[in-house]
Legacy VTK file of the C-alpha trace (Angstrom):
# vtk DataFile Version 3.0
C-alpha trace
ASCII
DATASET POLYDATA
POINTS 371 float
-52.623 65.958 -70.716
-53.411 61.952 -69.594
-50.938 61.323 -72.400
-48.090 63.355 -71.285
-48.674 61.662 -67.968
-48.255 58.433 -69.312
-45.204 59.046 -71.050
-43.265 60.734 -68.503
-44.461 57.722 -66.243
-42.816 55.412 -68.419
-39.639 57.559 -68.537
-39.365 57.537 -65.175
-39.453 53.678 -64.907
-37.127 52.922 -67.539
-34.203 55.630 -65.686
-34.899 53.036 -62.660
-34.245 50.167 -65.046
-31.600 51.772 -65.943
-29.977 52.683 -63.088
-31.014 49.287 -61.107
-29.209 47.638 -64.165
-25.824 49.950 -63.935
-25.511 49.385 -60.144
-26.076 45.532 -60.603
-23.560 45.588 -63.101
-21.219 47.793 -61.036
-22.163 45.097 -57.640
-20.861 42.123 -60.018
-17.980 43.936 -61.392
-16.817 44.251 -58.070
-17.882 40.906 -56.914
-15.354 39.426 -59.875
-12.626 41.605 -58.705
-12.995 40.298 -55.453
-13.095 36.893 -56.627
-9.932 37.116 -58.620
-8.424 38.577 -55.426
-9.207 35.937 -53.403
-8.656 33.574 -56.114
-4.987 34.605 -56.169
-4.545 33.414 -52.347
-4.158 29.692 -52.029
-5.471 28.234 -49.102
-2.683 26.184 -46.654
-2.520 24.598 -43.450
0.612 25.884 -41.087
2.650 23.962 -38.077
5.476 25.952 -36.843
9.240 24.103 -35.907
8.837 23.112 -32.530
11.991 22.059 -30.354
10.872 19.297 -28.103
12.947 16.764 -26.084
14.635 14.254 -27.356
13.916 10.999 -25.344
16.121 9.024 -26.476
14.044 5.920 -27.748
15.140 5.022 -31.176
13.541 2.467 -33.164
14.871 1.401 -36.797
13.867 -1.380 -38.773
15.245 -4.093 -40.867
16.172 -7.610 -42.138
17.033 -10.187 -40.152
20.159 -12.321 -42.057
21.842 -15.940 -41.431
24.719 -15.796 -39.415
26.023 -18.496 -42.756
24.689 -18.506 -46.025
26.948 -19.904 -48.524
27.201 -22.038 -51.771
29.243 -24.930 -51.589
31.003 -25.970 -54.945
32.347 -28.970 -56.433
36.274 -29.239 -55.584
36.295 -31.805 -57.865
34.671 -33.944 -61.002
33.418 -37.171 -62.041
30.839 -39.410 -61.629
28.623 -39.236 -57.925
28.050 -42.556 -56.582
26.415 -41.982 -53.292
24.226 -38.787 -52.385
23.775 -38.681 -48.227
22.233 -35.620 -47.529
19.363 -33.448 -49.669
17.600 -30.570 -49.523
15.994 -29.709 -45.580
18.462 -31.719 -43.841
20.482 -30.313 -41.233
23.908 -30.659 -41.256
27.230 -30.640 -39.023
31.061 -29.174 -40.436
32.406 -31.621 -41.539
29.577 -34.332 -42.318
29.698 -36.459 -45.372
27.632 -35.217 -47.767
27.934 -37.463 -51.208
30.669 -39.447 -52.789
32.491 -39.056 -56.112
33.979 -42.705 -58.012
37.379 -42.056 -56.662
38.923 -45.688 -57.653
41.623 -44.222 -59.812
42.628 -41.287 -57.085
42.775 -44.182 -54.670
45.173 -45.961 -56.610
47.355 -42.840 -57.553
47.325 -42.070 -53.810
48.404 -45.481 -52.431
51.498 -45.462 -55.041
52.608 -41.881 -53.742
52.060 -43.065 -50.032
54.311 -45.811 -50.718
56.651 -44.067 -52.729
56.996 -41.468 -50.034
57.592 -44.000 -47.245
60.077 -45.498 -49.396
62.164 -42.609 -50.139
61.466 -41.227 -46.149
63.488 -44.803 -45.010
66.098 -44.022 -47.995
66.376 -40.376 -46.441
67.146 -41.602 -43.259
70.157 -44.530 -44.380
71.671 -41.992 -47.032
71.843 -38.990 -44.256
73.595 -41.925 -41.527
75.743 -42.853 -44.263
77.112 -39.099 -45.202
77.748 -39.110 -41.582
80.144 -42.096 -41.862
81.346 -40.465 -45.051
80.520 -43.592 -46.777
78.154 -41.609 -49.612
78.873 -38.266 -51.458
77.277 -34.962 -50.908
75.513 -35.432 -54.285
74.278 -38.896 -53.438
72.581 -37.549 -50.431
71.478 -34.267 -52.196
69.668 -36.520 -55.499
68.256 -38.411 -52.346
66.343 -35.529 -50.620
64.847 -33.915 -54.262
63.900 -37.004 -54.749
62.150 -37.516 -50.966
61.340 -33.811 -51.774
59.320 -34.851 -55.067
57.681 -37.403 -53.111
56.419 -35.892 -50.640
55.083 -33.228 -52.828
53.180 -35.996 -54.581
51.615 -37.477 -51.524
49.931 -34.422 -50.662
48.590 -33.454 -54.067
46.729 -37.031 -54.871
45.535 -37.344 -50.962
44.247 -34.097 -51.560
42.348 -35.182 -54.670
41.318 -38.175 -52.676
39.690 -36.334 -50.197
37.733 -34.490 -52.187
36.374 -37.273 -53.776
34.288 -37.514 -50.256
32.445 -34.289 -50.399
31.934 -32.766 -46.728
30.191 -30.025 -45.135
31.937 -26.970 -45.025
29.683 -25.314 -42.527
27.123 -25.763 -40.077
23.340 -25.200 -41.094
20.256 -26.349 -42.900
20.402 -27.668 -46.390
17.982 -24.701 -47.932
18.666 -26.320 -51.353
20.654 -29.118 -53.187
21.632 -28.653 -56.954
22.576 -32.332 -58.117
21.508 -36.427 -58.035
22.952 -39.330 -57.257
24.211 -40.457 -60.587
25.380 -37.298 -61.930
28.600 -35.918 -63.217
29.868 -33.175 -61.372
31.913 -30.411 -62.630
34.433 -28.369 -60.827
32.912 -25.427 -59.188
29.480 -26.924 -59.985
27.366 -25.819 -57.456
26.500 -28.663 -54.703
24.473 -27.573 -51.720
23.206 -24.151 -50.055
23.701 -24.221 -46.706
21.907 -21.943 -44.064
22.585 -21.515 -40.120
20.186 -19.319 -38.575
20.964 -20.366 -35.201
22.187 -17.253 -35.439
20.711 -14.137 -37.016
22.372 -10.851 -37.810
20.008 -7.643 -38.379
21.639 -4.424 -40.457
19.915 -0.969 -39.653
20.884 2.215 -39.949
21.068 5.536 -37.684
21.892 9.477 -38.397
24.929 10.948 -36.995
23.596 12.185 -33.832
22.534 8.688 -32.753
25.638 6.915 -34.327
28.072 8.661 -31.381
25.301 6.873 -28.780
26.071 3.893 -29.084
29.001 1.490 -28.616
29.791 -2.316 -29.838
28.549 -5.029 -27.455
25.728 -2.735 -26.216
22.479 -4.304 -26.140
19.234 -3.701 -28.184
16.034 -5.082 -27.549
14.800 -6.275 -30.799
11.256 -7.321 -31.939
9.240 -9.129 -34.933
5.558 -8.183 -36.117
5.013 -12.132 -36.920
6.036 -12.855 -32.950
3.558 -9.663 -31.496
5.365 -8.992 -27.762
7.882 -11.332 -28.281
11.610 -9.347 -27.426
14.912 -10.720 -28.301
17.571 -9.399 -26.702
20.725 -8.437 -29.397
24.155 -7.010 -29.210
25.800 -4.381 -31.469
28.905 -6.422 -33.176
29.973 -3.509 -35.538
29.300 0.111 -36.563
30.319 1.486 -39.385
33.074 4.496 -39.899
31.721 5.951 -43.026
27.925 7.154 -43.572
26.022 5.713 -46.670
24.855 8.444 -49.456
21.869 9.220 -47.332
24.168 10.615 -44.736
23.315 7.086 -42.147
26.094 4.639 -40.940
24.666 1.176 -40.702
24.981 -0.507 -37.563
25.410 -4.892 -37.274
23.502 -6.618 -34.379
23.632 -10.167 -33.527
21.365 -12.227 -31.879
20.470 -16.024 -30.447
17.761 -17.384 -32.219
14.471 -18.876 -30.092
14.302 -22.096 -30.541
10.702 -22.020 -29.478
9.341 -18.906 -31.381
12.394 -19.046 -34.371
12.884 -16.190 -36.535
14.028 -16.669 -40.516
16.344 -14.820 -42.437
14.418 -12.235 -44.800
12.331 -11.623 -41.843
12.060 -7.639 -40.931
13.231 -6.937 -36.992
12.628 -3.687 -35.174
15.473 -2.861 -32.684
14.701 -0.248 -29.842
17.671 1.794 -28.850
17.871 3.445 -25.690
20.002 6.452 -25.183
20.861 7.963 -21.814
21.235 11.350 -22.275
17.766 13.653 -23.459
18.389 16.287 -26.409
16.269 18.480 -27.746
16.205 18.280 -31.310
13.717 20.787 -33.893
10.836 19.333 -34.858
8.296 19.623 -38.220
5.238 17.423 -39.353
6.332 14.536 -41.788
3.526 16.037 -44.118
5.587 18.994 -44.495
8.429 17.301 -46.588
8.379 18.253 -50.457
10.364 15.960 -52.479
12.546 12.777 -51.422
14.571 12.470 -48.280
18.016 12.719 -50.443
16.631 16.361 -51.369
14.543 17.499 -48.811
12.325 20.673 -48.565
9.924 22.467 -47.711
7.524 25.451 -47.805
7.920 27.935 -44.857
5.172 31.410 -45.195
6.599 34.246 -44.250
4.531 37.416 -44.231
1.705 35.565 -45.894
3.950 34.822 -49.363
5.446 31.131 -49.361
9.166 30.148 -49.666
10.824 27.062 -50.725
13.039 25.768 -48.333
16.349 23.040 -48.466
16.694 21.432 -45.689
18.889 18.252 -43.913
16.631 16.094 -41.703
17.813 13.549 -39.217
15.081 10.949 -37.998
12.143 9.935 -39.951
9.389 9.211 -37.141
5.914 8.588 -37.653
4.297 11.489 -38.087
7.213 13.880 -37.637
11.008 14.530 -38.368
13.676 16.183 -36.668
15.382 19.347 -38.775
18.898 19.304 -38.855
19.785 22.528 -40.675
17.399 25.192 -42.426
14.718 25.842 -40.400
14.559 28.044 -36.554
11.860 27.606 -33.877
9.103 29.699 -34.863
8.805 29.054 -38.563
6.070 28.208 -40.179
5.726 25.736 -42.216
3.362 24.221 -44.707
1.827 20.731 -44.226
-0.858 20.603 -46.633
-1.621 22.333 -49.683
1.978 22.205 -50.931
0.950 21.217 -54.456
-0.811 24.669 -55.550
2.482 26.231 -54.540
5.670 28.018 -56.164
7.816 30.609 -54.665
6.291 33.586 -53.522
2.678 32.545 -53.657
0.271 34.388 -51.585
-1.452 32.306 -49.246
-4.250 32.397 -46.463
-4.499 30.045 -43.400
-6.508 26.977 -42.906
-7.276 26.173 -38.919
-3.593 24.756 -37.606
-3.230 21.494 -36.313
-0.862 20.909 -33.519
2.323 18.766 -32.829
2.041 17.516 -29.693
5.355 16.731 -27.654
5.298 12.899 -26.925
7.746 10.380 -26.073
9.893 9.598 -29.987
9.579 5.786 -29.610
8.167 4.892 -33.117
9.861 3.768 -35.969
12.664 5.091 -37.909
12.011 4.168 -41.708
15.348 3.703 -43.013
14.322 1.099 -46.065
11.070 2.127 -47.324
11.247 5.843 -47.587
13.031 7.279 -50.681
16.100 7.691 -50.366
LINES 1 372
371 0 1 2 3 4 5 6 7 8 9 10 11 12 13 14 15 16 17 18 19 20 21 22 23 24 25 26 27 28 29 30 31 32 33 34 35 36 37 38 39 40 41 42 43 44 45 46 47 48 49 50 51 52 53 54 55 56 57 58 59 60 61 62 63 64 65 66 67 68 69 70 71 72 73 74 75 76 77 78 79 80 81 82 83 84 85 86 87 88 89 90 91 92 93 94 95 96 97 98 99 100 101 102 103 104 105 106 107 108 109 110 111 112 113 114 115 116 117 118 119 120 121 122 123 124 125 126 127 128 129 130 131 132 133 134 135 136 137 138 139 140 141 142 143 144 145 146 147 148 149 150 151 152 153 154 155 156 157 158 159 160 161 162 163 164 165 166 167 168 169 170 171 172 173 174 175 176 177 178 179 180 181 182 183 184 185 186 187 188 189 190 191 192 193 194 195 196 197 198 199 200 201 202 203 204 205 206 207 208 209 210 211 212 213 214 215 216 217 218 219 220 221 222 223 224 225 226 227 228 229 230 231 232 233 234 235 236 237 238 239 240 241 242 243 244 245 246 247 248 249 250 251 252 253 254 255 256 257 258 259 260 261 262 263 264 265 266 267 268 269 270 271 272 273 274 275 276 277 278 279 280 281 282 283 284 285 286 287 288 289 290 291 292 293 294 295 296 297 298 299 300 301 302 303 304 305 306 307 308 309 310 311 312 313 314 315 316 317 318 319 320 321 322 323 324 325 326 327 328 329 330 331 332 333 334 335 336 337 338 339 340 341 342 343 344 345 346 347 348 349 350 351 352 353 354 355 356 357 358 359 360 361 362 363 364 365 366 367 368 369 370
């Protein structure tokens, strides 16, 4: 009897072994399904497109160029006696800059000057002759080819003269000098660069909605990051007809240099537009994008599954963009987590952030953002 006990005790404890086994099995079973369920959702955080207004303050960036910057060549060879000017100097139009040996084009010009005065007096008796009838029409006619000829002459060898004495041909700093005194110069060997920044033009460019804003001679308020504070006050000289392959149209501003806190060409310049009239324009995060701004999209969730979006943006602010065409109010749209995403992938939300509604007076990246 005690060892029929015994055995149906340990019966009984290996059916609970058994059946503690089966339901942990059944537990992790279902655990793993779960898993791969939740596996299968990708995690994202969501902003929707927002419409806020449009304040009009514009700010785009770029680099500041000389109002001259040219390379002046040789009009003419030989040997340069006397070098006057070198590289840092500042220079006037039309100051002497160097001298080529010129004794030769001297001499040719002082024989066609004098040849040319000669034939202008034998002009003059021959055409108060024919009026007396005392020459022939061909005696007058062989006089003016001839005076013709002259003259001709005089012009060509004063014009090699001069350019013997080589002169500024514009206004500006010497930013660098390609020859010595004692050289032989070439024609259309370079000489001198020469630099004005007196004056400064800045290049930037704006989107089509801003482009109809603004008019020439308007004025910009334009700022440098080496000068913090400092404003310069510019004026729109041109504005371009066509947009760029980025869909922009660059806009020209000129402006006075300081002559107490000077700005350089190469430098980058900020210039704040104001516009008068508010529009509201649809708003996304600038995380949202996916891809360059040639090509942009993005992800937009819609009924928990993600799409891929094409859209055109207009203004690249800091930490937003306006929408153009492809998104509505409302939608939602992915700003982080893009990377685990194709079309049509499940997804669950992360807390949202929020896009606040503030004044658009930051920068609009127009040279360092793909394009």
């Amino acid at each position: 009897m005690k060892k029929i006990t015994t055995g149906a005790v340990v019966i009984v404890a290996l059916l609970l072994i058994g059946f503690k086994l089966s339901s942990n099995k059944s537990e992790m079973a279902e655990t793993a399904s779960l898993a791969n369920k939740v596996s299968e959702q990708i995690p994202v955080e969501m902003l929707p497109a927002t419409l806020q207004v449009y304040e009009g303050n514009v700010q785009a960036l770029g680099s500041l160029e000389a109002i001259t910057d040219l390379t002046m060549l040789s009009q003419t060879e030989g040997l340069v006696t006397k070098k006057y000017i070198n590289k840092g100097e500042v220079v006037k139009k039309g100051d002497l800059l160097a001298m080529v040996e010129n004794s030769s084009l001297k001499a040719d010009y002082d024989a066609a000057k004098a040849n040319y005065e000669r034939l202008e007096l034998d002009l003059a008796r021959f055409e108060n002759l024919a009026e007396k009838e005392a020459v022939t029409t061909r005696q007058l006619d062989e006089v003016k080819i001839a005076y013709t000829n002259a003259k001709s002459r005089l012009v060509a060898t004063k014009k090699m003269y001069d350019e013997s004495f080589i002169k500024a041909t514009a206004s500006g700093t010497i930013n660098e000098d390609y020859f010595q005194e004692g050289a032989n110069l070439a024609k259309q060997a370079k000489l001198y660069d020469i630099v004005d920044v007196s004056e400064l033009k800045l290049s930037v460019k704006l989107t089509a909605e801003n482009i109809l804003r603004i008019k020439e001679n308007d004025i910009v308020e334009i700022s440098s990051d080496v000068y913090p504070g400092e404003k310069y006050l510019g004026t729109v000289s041109a504005i371009a007809v066509k947009a760029d392959n980025s869909k922009k149209y660059e806009v020209e501003i000129k402006l006075k240099n300081s002559p107490t806190k000077p700005l350089r060409a190469g430098m980058f310049g900020k210039v704040k537009f104001s516009f008068k009239n508010n529009v509201e324009q649809l708003f996304i995060s600038r995380e949202a994008l996916v891809g360059s701004v040639k090509n942009p999209q993005v992800y937009i969730v819609v009924d928990n599954k993600a799409h891929l979006a094409s859209i055109e943006i207009g203004e690249i602010l800091e930490d937003k963009m306006v929408v153009v065409q492809g998104l509505k109010e409302g939608d939602m749209v992915v700003i982080n987590g893009q990377t685990n995403l194709k079309e049509g992938t499940t997804v669950y939300s992360l807390q949202k952030k929020s896009l606040m509604s503030h004044d658009i007076d930051t920068n609009i990246n127009t040279s360092k953002v793909s394009k």
